[in-house]
C-alpha positions as a Markdown table, in Angstrom:
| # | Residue | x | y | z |
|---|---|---|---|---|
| 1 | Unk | 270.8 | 155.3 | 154.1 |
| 2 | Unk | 268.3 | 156.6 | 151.0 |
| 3 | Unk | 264.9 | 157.3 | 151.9 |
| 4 | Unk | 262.7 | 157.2 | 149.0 |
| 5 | Unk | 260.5 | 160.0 | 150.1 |
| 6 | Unk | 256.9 | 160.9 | 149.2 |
| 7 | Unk | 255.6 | 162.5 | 145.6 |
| 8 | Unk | 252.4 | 162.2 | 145.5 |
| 9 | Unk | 250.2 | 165.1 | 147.7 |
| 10 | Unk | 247.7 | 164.8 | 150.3 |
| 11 | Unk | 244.5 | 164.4 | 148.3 |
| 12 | Unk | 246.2 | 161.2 | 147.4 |
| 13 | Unk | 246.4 | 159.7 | 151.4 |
| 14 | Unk | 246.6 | 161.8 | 154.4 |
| 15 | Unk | 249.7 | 163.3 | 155.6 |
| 16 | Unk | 249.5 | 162.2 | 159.3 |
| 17 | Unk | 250.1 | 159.5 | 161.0 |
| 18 | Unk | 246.9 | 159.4 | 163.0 |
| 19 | Unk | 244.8 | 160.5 | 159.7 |
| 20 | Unk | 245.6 | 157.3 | 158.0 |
| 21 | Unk | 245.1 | 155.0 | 161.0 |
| 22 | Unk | 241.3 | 157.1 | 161.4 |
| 23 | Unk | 241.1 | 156.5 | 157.9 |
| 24 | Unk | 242.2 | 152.7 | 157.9 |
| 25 | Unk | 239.7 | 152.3 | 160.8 |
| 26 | Unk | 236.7 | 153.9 | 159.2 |
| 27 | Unk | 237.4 | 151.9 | 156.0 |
| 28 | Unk | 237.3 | 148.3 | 157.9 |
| 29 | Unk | 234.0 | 149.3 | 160.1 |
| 30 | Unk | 232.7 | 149.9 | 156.6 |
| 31 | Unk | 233.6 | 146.6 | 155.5 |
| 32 | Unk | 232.3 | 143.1 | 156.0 |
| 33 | Unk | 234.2 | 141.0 | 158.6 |
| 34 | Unk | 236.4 | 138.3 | 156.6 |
| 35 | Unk | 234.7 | 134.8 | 157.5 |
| 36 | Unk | 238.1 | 133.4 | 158.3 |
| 37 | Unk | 242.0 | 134.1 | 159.2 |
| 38 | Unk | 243.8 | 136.5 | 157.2 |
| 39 | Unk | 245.4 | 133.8 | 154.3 |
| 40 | Unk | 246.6 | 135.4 | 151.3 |
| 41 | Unk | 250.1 | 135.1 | 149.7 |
| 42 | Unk | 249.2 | 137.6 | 146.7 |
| 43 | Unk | 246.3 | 140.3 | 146.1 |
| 44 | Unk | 245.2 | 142.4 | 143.8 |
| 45 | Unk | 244.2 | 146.0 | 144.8 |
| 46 | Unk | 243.4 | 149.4 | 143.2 |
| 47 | Unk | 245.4 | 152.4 | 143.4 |
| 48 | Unk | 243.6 | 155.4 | 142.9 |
| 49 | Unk | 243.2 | 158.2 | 145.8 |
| 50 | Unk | 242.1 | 157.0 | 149.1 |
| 51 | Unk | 238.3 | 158.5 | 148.7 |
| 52 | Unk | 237.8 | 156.5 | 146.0 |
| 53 | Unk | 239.9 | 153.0 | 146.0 |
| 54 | Unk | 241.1 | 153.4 | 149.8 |
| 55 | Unk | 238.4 | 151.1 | 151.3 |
| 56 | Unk | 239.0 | 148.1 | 148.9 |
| 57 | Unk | 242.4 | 148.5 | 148.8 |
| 58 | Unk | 242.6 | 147.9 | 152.6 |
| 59 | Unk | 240.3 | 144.8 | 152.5 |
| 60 | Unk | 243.3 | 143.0 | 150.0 |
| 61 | Unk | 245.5 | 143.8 | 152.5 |
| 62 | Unk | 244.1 | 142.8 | 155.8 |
| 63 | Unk | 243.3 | 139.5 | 153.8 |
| 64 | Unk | 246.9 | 138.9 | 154.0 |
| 65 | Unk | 248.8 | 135.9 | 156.0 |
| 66 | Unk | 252.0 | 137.1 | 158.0 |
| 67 | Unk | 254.9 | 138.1 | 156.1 |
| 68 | Unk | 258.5 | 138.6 | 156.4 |
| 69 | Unk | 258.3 | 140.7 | 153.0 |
| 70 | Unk | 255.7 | 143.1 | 151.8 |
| 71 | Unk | 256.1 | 143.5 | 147.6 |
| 72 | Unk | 254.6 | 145.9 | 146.1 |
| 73 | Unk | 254.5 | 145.8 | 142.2 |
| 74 | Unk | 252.8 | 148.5 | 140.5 |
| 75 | Unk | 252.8 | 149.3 | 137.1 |
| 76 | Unk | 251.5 | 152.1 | 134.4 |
| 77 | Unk | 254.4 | 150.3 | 132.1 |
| 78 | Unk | 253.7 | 149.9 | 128.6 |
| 79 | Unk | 254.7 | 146.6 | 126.9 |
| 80 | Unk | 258.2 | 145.8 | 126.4 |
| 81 | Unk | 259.1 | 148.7 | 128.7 |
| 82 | Unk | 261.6 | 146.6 | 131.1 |
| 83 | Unk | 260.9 | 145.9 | 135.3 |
| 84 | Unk | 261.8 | 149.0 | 137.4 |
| 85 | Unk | 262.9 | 149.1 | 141.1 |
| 86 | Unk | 262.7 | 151.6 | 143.7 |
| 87 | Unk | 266.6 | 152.8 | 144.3 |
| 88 | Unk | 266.9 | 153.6 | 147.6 |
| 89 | Unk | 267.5 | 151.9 | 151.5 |
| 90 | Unk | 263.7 | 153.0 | 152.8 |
| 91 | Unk | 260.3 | 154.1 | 151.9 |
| 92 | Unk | 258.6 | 157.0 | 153.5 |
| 93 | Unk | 254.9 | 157.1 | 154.5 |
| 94 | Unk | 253.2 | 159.0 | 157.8 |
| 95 | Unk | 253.3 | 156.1 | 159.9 |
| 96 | Unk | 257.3 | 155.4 | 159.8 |
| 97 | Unk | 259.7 | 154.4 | 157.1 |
| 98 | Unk | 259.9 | 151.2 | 155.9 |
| 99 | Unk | 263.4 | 148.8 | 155.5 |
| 100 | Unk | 264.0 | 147.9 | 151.4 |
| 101 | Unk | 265.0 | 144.3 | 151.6 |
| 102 | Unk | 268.5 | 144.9 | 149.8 |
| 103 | Unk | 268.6 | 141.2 | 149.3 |
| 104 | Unk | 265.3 | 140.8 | 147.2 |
| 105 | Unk | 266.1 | 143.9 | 145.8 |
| 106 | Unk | 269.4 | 142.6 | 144.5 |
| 107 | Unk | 268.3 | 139.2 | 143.4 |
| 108 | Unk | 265.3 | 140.5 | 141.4 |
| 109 | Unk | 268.0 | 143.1 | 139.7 |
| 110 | Unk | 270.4 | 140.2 | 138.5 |
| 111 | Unk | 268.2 | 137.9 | 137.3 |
| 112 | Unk | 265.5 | 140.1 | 135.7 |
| 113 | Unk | 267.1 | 143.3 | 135.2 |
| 114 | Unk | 265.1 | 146.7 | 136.5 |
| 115 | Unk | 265.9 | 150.2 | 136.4 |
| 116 | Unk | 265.8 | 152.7 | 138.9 |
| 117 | Unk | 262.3 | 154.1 | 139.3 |
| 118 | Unk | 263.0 | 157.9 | 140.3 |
| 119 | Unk | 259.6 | 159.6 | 139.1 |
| 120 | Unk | 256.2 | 160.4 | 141.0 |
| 121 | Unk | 253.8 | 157.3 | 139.9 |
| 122 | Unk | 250.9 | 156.5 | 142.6 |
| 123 | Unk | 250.5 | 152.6 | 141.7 |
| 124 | Unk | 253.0 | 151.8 | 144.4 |
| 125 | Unk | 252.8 | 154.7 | 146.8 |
| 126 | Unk | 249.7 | 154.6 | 147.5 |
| 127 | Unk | 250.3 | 151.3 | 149.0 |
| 128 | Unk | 253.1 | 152.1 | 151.5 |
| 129 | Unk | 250.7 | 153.8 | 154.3 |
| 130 | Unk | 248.6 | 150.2 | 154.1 |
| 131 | Unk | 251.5 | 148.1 | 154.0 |
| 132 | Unk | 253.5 | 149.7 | 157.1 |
| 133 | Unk | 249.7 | 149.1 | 159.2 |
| 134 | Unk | 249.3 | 146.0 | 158.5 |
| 135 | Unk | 253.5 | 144.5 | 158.4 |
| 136 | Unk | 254.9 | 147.3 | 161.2 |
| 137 | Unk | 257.5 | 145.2 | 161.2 |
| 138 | Unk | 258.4 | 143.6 | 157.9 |
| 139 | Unk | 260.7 | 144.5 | 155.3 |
| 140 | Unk | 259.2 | 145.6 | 151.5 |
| 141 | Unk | 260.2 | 145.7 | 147.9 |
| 142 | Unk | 258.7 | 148.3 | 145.2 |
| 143 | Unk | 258.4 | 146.9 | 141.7 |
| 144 | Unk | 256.9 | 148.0 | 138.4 |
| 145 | Unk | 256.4 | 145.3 | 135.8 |
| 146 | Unk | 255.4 | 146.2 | 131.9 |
| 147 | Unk | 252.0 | 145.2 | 130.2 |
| 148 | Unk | 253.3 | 142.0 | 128.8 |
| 149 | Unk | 253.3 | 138.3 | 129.5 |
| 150 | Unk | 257.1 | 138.9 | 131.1 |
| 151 | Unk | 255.5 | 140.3 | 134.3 |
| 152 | Unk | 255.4 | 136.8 | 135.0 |
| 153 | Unk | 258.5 | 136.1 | 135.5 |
| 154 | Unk | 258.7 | 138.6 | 138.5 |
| 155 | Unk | 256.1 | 136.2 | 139.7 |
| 156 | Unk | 258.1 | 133.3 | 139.4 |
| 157 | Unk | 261.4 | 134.7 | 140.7 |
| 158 | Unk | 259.5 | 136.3 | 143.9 |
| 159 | Unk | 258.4 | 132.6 | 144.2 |
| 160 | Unk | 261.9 | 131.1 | 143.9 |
| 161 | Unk | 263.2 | 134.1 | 146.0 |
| 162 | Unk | 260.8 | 132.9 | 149.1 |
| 163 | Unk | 261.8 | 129.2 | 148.6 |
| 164 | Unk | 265.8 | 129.4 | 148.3 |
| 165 | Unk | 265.4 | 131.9 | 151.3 |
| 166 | Unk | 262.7 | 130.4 | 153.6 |
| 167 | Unk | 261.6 | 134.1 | 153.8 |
| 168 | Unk | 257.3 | 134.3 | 153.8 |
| 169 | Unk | 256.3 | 137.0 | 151.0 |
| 170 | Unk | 253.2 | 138.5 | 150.4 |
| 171 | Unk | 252.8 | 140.2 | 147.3 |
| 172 | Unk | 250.3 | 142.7 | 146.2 |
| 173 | Unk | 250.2 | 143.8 | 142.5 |
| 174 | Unk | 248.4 | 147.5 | 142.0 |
| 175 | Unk | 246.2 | 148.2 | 139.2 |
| 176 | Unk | 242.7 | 149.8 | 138.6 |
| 177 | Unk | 240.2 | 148.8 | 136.0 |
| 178 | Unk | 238.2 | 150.1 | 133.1 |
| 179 | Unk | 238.7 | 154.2 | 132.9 |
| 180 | Unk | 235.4 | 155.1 | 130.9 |
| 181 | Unk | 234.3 | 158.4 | 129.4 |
| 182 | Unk | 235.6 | 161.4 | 128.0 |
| 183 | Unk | 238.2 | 162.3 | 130.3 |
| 184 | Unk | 240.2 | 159.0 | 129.4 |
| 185 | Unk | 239.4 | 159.5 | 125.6 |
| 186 | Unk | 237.6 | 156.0 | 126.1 |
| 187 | Unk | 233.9 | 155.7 | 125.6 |
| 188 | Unk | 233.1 | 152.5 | 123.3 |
| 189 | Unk | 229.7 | 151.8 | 125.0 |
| 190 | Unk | 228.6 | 155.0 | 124.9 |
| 191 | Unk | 227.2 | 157.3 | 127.4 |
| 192 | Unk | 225.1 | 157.0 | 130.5 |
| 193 | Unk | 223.8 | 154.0 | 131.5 |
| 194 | Unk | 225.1 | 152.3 | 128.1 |
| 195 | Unk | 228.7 | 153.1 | 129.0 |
| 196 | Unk | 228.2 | 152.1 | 132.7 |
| 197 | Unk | 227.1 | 148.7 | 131.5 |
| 198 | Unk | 229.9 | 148.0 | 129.1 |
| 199 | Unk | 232.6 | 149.3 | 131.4 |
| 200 | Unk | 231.3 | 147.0 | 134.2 |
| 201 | Unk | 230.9 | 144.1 | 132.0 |
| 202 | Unk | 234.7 | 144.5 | 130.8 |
| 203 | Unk | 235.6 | 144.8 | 134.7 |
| 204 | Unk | 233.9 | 141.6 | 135.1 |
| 205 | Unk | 235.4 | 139.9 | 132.1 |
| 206 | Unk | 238.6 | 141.1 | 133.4 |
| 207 | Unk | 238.3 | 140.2 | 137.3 |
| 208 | Unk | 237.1 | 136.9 | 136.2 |
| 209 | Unk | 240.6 | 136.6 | 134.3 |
| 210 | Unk | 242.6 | 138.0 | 137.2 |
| 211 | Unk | 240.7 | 135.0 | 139.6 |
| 212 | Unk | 241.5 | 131.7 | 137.6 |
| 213 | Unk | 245.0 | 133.4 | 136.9 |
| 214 | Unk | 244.3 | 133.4 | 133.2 |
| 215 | Unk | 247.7 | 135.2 | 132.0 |
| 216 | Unk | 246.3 | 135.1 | 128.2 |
| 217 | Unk | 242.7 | 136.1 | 128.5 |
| 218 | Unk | 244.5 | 139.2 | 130.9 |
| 219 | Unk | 246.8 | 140.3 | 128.2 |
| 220 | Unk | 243.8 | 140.4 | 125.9 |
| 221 | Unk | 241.0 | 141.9 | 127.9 |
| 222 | Unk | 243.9 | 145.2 | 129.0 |
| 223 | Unk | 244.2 | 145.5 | 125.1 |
| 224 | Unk | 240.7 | 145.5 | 123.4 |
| 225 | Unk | 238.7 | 146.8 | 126.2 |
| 226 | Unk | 241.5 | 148.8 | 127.8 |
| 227 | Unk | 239.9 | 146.9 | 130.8 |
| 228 | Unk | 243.3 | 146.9 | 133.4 |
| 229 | Unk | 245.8 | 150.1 | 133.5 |
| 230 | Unk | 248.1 | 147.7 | 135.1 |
| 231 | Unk | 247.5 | 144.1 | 133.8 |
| 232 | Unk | 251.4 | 143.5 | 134.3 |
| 233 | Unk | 250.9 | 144.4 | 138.0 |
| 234 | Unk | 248.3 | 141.5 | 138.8 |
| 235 | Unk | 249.8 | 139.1 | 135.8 |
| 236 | Unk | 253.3 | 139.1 | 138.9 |
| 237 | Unk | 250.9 | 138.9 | 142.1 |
| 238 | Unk | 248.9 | 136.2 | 140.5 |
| 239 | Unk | 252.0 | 134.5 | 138.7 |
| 240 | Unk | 253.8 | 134.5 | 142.4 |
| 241 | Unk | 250.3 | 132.9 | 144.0 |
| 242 | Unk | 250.1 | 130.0 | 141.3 |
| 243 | Unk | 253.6 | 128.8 | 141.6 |
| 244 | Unk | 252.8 | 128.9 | 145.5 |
| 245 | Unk | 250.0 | 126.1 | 144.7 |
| 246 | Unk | 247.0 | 128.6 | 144.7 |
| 247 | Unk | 244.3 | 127.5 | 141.4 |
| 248 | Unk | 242.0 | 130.7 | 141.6 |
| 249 | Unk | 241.5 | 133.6 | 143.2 |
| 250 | Unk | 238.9 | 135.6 | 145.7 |
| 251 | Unk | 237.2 | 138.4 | 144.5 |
| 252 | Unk | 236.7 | 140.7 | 147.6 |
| 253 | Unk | 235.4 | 143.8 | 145.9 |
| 254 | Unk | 234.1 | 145.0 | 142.8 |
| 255 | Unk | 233.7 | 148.9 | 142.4 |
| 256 | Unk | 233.7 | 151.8 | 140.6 |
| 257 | Unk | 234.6 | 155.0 | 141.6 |
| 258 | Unk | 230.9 | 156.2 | 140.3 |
| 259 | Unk | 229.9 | 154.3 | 143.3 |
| 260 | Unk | 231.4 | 157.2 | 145.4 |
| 261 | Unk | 230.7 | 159.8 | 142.9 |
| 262 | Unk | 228.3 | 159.9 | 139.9 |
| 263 | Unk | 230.4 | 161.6 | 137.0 |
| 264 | Unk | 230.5 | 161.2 | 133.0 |
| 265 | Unk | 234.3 | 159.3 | 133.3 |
| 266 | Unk | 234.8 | 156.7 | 136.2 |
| 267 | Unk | 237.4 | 154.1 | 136.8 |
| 268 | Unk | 236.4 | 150.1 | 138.4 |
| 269 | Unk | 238.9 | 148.7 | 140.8 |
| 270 | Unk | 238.5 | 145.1 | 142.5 |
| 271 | Unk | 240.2 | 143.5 | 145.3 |
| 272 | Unk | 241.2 | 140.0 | 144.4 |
| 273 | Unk | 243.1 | 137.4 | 147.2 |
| 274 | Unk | 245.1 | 134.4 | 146.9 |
């Protein structure tokens, strides 16, 4: 058996088991109660470092509904790059490793094509700690999907996948929004307050995309105002939630990680449920 093991290091997510479930804890008293049973199919959630993203990450997925199969698709793929996969029997995190389902895994190979993902890259890692509290018991797939309109295809074959096989998926797709100001050589708006109030309207514009699964007006707001690292990460987790019948999405959370600490460059993430 392979065991993907971990890359990234422990400013990322704790190392411990009972550091992430303190962690996980502390995040959801800090959070509103959800008004109603945990329903989602699909979700959108950021991936930066637990201090920053970690609280609204968790809310997407305790919105989930039970799942035999946890996918995670990440991203930081540029257009036309290809789908990757994670080659290996198991995923590490603190609190256990968790089961590859070789049958998704396979499936998704033949009839997309993915190459083996091998490097460090936090859009899915950062995940697996979450994903093991909340499924303990379920089986997972790691994806990454390119920028482009064929991330929707992974959608779509995730949602065939759970119909020929009567297996329940949930899928989360892993991408953060604007990154504003000089450290990401992006600063359009311009400084200060300016700047804040462009990059939050282009994570508005963006979110608002991402909710009435709007594939085209996705595409364009990740190109001109470099609004989505990711796009091809949510364009699969809302592609999957559409062809399961859902029409739009719930935005959850809508942050930036100025909101934890006030600096020149800042990234939005949002937590979005189907």
């Amino acid at each position: 058996m392979s065991l993907r093991p971990r890359f990234l290091p422990e400013g990322w997510y704790p190392d411990r088991a009972a550091d992430i479930r303190a962690e996980l804890t502390a995040f959801e008293a800090a959070q509103a109660s959800l008004d109603e049973a945990a329903w989602a199919c699909a979700a959108i959630a950021p991936h930066a470092g637990w201090y920053f993203s970690g609280r609204s990450a968790w809310l997407a997925w305790r919105s989930a509904a039970d799942a035999d199969i946890a996918v995670v698709v990440g991203g930081h793929l540029p257009r036309g790059a290809g789908f990757m996969r994670a080659p290996a029997d198991e995923l590490y995190t603190p609190l256990g490793s968790i089961r590859i389902d070789g049958e998704l895994d396979r499936y998704i190979g033949e009839r997309l094509g993915a190459s083996p993902d091998r490097a460090a890259d936090n859009t899915v890692e950062i995940q697996l700690p979450m994903l093991k509290a909340r499924f303990p018991k379920a089986a997972a797939a790691w994806f990454r999907a390119p920028n482009d309109e064929s991330a929707a295809k992974l959608g779509l074959a995730l949602a065939d996948y759970a119909h020929d096989s009567a297996q329940r998926l949930f899928v989360l797709g892993s991408t953060d929004l604007t990154h504003y100001g000089p450290n990401y050589g992006w600063s359009p708006g311009g400084a200060g307050r300016d700047g804040r109030a462009w990059a939050a309207a282009a994570d508005k514009a963006i979110v608002e995309a991402y909710a009435r699964l709007d594939t085209v007006a996705a595409l364009r707001l990740a190109e001109e105002r470099a609004a989505s690292c990711s796009v091809g990460a949510a364009i699969a987790a809302f592609s999957y939630a559409k062809a399961l019948g859902r029409q739009a999405g719930r935005v959850l959370d809508l942050c930036s990680s100025a909101d934890r600490q006030a600096r020149e460059s800042f990234v939005g993430y949002a937590t979005i449920a189907y």
